[in-house]
N, C-alpha and C positions, 0 to 999 in steps of 0.2 A: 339643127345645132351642130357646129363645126365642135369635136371631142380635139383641146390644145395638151397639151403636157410641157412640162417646162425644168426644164435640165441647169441648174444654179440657183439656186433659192436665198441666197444673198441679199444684199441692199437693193441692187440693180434686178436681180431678178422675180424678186417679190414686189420692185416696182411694176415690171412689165405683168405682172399676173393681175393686180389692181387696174392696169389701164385695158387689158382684157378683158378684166369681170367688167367692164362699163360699154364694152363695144357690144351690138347685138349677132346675135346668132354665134353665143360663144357658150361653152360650158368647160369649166377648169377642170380638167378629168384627170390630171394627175403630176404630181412634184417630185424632182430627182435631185436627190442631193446629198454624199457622203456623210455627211455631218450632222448625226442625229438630233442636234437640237437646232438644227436649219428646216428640218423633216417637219420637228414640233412645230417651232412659230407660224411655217404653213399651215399644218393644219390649225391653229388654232382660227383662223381666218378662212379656210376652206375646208370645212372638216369632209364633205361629203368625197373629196376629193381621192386617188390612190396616192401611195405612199413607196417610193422605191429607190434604193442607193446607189445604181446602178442605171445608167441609159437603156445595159442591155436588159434589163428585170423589164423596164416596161415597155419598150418594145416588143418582146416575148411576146406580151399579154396581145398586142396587136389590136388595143383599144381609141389608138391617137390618131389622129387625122390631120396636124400637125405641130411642131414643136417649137418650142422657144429656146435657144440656147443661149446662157446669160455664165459663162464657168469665164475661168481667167483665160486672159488672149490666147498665151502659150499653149493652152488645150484646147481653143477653137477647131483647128485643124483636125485632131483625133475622134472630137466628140460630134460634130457636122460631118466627117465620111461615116459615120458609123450608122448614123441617122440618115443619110442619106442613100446609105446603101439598104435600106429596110422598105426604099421607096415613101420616103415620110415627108412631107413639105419640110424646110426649115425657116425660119428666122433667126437669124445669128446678129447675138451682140455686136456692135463697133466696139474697135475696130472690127475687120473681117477677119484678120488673124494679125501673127505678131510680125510676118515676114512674107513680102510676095511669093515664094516658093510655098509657103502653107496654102495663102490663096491660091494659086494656080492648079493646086492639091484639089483643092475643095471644088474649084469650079469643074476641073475633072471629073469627078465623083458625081458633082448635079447631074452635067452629061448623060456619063454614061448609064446615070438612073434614072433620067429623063423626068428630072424632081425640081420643083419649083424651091430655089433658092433667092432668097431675100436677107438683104443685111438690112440693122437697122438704124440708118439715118437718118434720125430721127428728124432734120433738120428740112428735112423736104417733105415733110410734113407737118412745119409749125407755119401758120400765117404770116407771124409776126415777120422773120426771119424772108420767106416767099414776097410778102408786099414791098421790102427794100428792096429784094432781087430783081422786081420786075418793075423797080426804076434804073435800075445798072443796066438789064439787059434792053428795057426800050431807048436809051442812049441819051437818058435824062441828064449824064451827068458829062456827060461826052465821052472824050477818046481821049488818054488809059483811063483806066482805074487804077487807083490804088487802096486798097483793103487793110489799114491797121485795126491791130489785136496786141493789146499789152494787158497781162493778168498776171498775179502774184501773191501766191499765200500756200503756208507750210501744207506738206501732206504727211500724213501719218505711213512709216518706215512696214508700209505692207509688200501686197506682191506687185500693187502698183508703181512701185519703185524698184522690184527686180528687173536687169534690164532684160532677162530673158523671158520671161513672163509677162509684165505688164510694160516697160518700157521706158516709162515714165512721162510729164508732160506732153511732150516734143509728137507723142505718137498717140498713145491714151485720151488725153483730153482736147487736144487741138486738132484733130481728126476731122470732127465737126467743120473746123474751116475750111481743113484740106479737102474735102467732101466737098461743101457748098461752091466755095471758087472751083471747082473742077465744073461743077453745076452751071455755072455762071460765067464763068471765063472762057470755059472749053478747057484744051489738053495742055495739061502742067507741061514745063518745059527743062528746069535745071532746080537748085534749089543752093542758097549759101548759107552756111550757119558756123555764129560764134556760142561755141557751147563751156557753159561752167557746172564748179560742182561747186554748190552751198553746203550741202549735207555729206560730211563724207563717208557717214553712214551707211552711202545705198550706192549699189549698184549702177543705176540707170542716172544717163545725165538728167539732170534736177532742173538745170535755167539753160535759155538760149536764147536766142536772137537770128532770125531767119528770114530770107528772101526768095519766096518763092514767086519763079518767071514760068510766064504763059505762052505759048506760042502768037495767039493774040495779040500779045505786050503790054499785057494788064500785069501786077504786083498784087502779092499777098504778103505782107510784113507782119509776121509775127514774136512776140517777145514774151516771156513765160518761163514762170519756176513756182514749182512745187517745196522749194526749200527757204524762201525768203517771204515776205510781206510786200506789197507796193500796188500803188496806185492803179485804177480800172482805164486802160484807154481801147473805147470800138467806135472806129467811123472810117466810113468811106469814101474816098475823093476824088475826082476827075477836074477837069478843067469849064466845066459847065456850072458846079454844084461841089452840094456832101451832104452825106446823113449821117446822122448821128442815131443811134439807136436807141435814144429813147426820146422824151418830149423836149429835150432841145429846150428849156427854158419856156415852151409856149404852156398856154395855161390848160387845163383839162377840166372837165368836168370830174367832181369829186365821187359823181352818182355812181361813174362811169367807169372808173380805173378799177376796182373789182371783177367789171367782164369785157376790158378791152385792154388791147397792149399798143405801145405806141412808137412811131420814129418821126425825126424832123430833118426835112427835105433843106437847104439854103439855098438859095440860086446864086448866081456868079451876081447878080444884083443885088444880094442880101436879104431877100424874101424870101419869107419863112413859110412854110404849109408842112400842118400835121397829117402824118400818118395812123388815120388810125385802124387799128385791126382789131374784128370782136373776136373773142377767146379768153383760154388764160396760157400759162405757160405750159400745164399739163395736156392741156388739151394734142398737143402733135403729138401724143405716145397713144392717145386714143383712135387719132388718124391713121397714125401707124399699123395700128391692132385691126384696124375695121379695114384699111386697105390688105393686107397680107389674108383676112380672111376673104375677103375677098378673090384676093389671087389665088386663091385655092381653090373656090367656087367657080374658078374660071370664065367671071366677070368684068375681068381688065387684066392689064398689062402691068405688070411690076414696074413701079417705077427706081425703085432701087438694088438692085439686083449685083450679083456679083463682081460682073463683068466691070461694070461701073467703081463699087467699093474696091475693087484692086488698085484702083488709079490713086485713090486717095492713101492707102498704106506704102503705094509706090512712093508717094512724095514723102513719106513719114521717112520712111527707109533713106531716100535720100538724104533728106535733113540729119538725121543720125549719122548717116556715114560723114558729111561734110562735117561736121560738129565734133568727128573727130579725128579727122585727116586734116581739115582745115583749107580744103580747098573746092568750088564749086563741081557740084556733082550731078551730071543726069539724070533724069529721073524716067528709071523704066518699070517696064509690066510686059 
């Protein structure tokens, strides 16, 4: 049994401790978290577990084998070298931090402690998400692509809307795409964005509208605010096809949709074929958990690794800076 401890005991990080209790060869050995009644609700769910406010208390103990770190972006950078320099495996929440110079930090520190670092995207590890992919990259759909993402609905005035901490939308939440298309496309190339503020409440821009180019000459458009309501648009298109990412109007079996998730293919002739993928939607945080211990066990090759998650905060960063200079911006690492 791989001994995890897990550094943010929050929403997100008492998720990743549930998709660990389910992975095997795990045992929950221990919770870090300021906020004494973040401490509580763990334990009440892990009672056998340790208990400490500090990264550095458990570390001390020198009980972990490796860590989960799930704290706000802004402190990814501090609290992954500190762990990293203890020689501890990590897994760090996405994003990998809040700014490529954090990342750069942190892959330094894997380095030079010669420590398995993993970020976690979770996205390359969900089925669902994998089965579309690998009709984009078998060239089902031809030559470009183009990837729309339009999503819309208020967020609560936390640190996720600091823009120094969390960032907002544009970096936080659409991550995931900027990850997958890096995944899929290969190497970002420039990025444009129209950025608004709904809420003027918060820090971080709230809505935007963004063109991320690939060297390929594939497109990611994305569109997105945390401060407004509107309508869900994901599908993907080339000049062969599109999917839509879910069943597309084709009919399912009813038996079925409890442990399967689904996309629908079109062809430039208008023939429809279901995707179906068995799972559910939690299942790639399971994947996650059971590949990373794995990586530890030194049974495979990370698939998601730092080097990789820098590319996708590189595009984030860009998107931010054009969103407020208003002019297209490089996108480096």
């Amino acid at each position: 049994m791989i001994r995890v401890g897990f550094i943010g005991l929050g929403n997100m990080g008492l998720h990743q401790v549930r998709a660990f209790a389910q992975a095997a060869g795990c045992q929950i050995a221990a919770g870090v978290d300021p906020a004494p009644e973040m401490r509580a609700r763990f334990a009440q769910e892990y009672p056998d577990a340790q208990l400490f406010a500090t990264p550095q208390e458990m570390l001390a103990q020198g009980q972990v084998e490796g860590v989960v770190i799930a704290v706000p972006t802004g402190y990814h950078q501090t609290v992954a070298s500190t762990v990293l320099a203890a020689g501890v495996p990590v897994l760090l929440e996405k994003p990998m931090a809040r700014t490529v110079a954090q990342c750069q930090q942190i892959i330094e520190d894997a380095e030079r402690a010669n420590t398995l670092l993993m970020v976690a995207h979770c996205r390359r590890f969900d089925p669902h998400w994998m089965s579309w992919g690998d009709y984009v990259t078998a060239g089902k759909l031809g030559y470009p692509i183009l990837w729309r993402d339009a999503s819309a609905r208020p967020h609560a005035n936390n640190w996720f809307m600091d823009d120094e901490i969390g960032g907002g939308p544009l970096i936080d939440g659409a991550i995931h795409n900027y990850d997958f298309a890096n995944l899929i496309f290969g190497e970002p190339e420039s990025a444009y964005t129209g950025a608004l503020k709904m809420n003027p409440a918060v820090t971080a821009i709230d809505t935007g509208s963004t063109i991320v180019r690939y060297r390929a000459g594939h497109q990611l458009l994305i569109s997105w605010s945390w401060g407004a309501r509107g309508n869900r648009l994901a599908d993907v298109i080339g000049p062969q096809g599109y999917i839509q990412l879910d069943a597309g109007g084709l009919p399912v079996d009813e038996a079925e949709k409890a442990t399967h998730m689904y996309c629908c293919f079109t062809s430039v002739d208008d023939e429809k074929t279901l995707i179906k993928t068995p799972g559910r939607f939690s299942d790639m945080y399971i994947h996650q958990a059971e590949h990373f211990l794995a990586c530890i066990r030194g049974e495979t090759t990370c698939q998601s690794p730092g080097t990789e998650a820098i590319k996708a905060v590189a595009v984030a960063e860009a998107i931010l800076r054009s969103g407020r200079e208003g002019t297209v911006q490089d996108i480096r690492w």
